[in-house]
C-alpha positions in Angstrom: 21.7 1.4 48.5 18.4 3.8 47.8 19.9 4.2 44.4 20.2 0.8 43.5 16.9 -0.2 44.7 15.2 2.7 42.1 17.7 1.8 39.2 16.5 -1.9 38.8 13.2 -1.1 38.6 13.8 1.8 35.9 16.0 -0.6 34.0 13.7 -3.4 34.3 10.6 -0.8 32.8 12.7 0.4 29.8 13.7 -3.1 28.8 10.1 -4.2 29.0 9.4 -1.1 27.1 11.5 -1.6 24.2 10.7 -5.5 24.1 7.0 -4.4 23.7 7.4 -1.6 20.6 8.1 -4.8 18.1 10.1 -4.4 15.0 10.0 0.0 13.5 12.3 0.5 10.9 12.6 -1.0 7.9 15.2 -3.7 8.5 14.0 -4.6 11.6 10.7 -5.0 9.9 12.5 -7.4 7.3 13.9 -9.1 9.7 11.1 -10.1 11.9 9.1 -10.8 8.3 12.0 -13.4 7.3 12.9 -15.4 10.6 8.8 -15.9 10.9 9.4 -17.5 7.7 12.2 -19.6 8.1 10.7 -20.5 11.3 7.6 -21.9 9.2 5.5 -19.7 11.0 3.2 -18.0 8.3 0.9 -16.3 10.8 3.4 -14.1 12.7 5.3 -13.5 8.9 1.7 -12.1 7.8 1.7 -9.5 10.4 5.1 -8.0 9.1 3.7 -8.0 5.6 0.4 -6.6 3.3 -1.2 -9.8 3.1 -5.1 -9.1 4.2 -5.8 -12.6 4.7 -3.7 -15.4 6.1 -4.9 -17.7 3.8 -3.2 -16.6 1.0 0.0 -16.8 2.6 1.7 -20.1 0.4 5.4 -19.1 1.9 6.7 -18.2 -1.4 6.4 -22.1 -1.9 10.0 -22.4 -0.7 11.1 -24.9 2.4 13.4 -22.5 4.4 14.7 -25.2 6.8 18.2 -24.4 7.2 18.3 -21.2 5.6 20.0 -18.4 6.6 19.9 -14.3 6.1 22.0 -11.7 5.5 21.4 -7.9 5.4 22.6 -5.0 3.2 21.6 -1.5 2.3 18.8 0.1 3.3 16.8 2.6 0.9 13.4 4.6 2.0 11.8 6.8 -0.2 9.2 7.9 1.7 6.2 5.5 2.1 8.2 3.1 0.2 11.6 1.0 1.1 13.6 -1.4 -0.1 16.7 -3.6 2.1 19.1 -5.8 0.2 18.7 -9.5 1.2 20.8 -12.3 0.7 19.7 -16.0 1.3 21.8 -18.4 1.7 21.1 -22.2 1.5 18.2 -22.3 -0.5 17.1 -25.5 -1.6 18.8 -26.7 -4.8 20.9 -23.8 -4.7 24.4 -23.5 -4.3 25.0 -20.4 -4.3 23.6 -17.8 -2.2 20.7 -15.4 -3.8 20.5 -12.0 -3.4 17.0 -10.8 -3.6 15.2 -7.7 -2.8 12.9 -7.2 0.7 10.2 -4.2 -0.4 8.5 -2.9 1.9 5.5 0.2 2.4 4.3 2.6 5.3 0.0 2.2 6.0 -1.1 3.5 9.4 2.4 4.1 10.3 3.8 1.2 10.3 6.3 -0.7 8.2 5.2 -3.4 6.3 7.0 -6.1 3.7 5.4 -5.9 0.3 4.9 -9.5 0.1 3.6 -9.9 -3.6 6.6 -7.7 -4.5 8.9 -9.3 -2.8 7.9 -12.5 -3.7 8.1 -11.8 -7.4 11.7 -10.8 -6.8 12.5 -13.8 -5.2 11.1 -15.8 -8.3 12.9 -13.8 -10.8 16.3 -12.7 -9.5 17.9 -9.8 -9.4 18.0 -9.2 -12.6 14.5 -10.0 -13.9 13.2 -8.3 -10.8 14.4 -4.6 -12.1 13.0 -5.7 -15.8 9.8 -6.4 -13.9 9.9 -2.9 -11.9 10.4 -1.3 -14.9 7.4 -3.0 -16.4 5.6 -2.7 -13.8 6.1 1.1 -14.0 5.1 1.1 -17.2 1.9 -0.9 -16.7 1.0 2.0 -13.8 1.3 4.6 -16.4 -0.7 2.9 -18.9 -3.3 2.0 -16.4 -3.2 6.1 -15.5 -3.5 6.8 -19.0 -6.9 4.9 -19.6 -8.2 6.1 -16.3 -7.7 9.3 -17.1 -9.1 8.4 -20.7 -12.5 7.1 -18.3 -12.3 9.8 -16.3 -13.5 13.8 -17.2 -13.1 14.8 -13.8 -9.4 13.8 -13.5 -8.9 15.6 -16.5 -10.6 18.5 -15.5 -7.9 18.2 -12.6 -5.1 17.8 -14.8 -6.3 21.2 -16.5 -6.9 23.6 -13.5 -4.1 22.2 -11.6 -1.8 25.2 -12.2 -5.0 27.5 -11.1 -6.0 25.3 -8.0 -2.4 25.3 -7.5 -2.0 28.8 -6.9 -5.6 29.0 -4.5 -3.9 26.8 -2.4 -0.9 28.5 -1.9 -2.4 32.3 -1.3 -4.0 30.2 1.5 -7.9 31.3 -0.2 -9.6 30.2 2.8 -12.8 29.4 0.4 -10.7 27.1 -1.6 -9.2 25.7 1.4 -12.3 24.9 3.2 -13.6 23.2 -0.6 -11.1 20.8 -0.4 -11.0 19.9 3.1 -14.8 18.6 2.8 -14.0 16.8 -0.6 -10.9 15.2 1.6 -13.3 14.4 4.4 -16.0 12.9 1.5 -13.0 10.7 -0.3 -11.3 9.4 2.5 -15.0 8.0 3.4 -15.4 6.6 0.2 -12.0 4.7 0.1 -12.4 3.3 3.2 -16.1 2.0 2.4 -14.0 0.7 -0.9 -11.4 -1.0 0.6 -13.5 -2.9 3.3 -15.5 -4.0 0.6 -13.2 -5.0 -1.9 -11.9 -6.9 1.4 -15.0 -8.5 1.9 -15.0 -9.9 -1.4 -11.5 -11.3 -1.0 -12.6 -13.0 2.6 -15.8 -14.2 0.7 -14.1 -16.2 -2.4 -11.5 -17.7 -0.4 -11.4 -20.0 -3.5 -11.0 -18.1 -6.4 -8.1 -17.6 -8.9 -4.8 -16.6 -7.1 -4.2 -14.0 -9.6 -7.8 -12.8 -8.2 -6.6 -12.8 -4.6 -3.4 -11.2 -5.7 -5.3 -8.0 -7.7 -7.6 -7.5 -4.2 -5.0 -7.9 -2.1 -3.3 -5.4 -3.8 -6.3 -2.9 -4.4 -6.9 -3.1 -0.3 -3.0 -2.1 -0.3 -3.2 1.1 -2.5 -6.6 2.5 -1.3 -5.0 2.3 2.4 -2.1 4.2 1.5 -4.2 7.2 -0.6 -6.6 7.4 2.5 -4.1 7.7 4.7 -2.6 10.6 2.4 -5.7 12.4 2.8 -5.1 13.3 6.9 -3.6 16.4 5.6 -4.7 16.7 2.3 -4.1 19.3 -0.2 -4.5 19.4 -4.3 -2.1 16.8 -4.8 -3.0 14.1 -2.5 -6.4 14.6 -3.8 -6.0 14.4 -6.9 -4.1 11.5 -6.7 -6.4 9.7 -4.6 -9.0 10.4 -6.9 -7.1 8.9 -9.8 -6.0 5.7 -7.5 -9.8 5.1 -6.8 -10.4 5.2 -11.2 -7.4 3.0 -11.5 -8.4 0.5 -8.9 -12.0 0.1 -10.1 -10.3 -0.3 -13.6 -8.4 -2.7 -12.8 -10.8 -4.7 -10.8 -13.3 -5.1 -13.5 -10.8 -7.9 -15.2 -11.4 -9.6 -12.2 -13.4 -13.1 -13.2 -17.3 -13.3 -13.2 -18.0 -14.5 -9.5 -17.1 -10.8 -8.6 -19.9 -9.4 -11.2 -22.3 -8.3 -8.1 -18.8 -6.7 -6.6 -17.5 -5.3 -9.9 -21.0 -3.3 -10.2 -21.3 -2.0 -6.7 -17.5 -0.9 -7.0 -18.3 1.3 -10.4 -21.0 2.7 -8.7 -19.0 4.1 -5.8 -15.8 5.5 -8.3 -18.8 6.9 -9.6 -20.1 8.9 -6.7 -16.4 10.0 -6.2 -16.5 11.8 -9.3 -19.5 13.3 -8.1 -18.1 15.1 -5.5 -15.3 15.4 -7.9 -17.5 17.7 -10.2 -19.3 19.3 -7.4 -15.5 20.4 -6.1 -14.5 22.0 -9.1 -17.3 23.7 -9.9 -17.7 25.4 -6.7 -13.8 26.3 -6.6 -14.4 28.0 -9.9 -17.0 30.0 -8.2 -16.4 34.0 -6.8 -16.0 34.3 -3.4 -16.8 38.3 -3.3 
């Protein structure tokens, strides 16, 4: 009797428990993501996805009354996944569509890429591994050019084999270099990415393609500072080069984001900075 009075009360707890953790993995991410949006709910959709403001949600300018989901593989790749979707009964549709459901990890959690996967739901299948593929291509270009702006990532580039090898005879000056550059640069990318998301909570009215670029800007410098909680060369270096890129890219932005545009080339610029400052003292004798 004793027994069965404790076991509720345990089973009652880890039901509660679970109920409470929401939606982990990938799938279940997915899931939750999609019913929100069949159930017209855009707000609770949002929080499954890397929209930073709810007002640019426009529900993939679909009605999804009466549409169902399916569910197929499931691919992570570290901070990146993808989970084979198929929709069926989509308005002036007959057959069902297979689509694509991306997804990314920022602060530990799993989120759907909604820009991604809303560009594979436009295109297909089909056109959405063209556009992958172009899209990789227009990363490496944009790399290219930031590089091309950028002496200090070069200078990375070029002492990465010597850095490299610091890091891995555990040189405690090195080490102790780069953790304060981490320390500096993940400051700096968080003071970017709440203002680049000020700007996009600011001009709730300008072009979508705007919204889309600051959107995705907030998205990348989120993931590189979260990189940086254990940093070594690489993440470093790579968060450097995402911070060139972004500022890059968000000078094509239109003119009402001039004042922005400045105060954002002036911060890539102080990252370089420190940047410079690191590689010169690393180049420095320790005796």
């Amino acid at each position: 009797m004793t027994t069965q009075y404790l076991l509720f009360p345990l089973i009652a707890v880890t039901f509660l428990l679970s109920a409470c953790s929401g939606p982990n993995t990938p799938q279940e991410v997915s899931e939750a993501f999609w019913q929100s949006m069949l159930e017209g709910d855009a707000g609770s959709a949002n929080t499954y996805s890397t929209l930073v403001d709810d007002a640019a949600s426009d529900s993939y300018e679909q009605d999804w009354r009466g549409v169902g989901v399916d569910w197929g593989r499931v691919v992570i790749d570290g901070h990146q996944a993808s989970v084979e979707t198929t929709l069926r009964g989509l308005k002036g549709q007959s057959e069902p569509r297979e689509v694509t459901t991306y997804l990314v990890k920022k602060d530990d959690q799993w989120l759907v890429d909604y820009y991604r996967t809303g560009d594979a739901l436009d295109r297909g299948p089909l056109f959405g591994d063209v556009l992958n593929k172009l899209g990789r291509l227009g990363e490496e270009l944009q790399a290219r050019r930031s590089q091309q702006s950028s002496e200090m990532v070069r200078e990375i580039e070029r002492l990465n084999d010597d850095l490299e090898q610091k890091a891995e005879q555990a040189n405690e000056h090195f080490s102790s270099l780069l953790q304060e550059y981490a320390e500096a640069l993940e400051h700096h990318l968080d003071a970017f990415s709440r203002s680049i998301n000020e700007a996009l909570q600011n001009h709730p009215a300008a072009p979508p393609e705007d919204r889309r670029r600051l959107n995705q800007a907030v998205l990348r410098l989120d993931v590189q500072r979260d990189n940086l909680d254990t940093p070594d060369l690489r993440s470093v270096a790579r968060s450097s080069q995402t911070a060139v890129q972004t500022q890059l890219e968000l000078a094509q932005l239109s003119d009402e984001f001039a004042g922005y545009k400045a105060e954002w080339k002036q911060r890539v610029a102080k990252m370089e900075e420190g940047l410079a400052d690191l590689l010169q003292r690393a180049r420095q004798p320790t005796g």
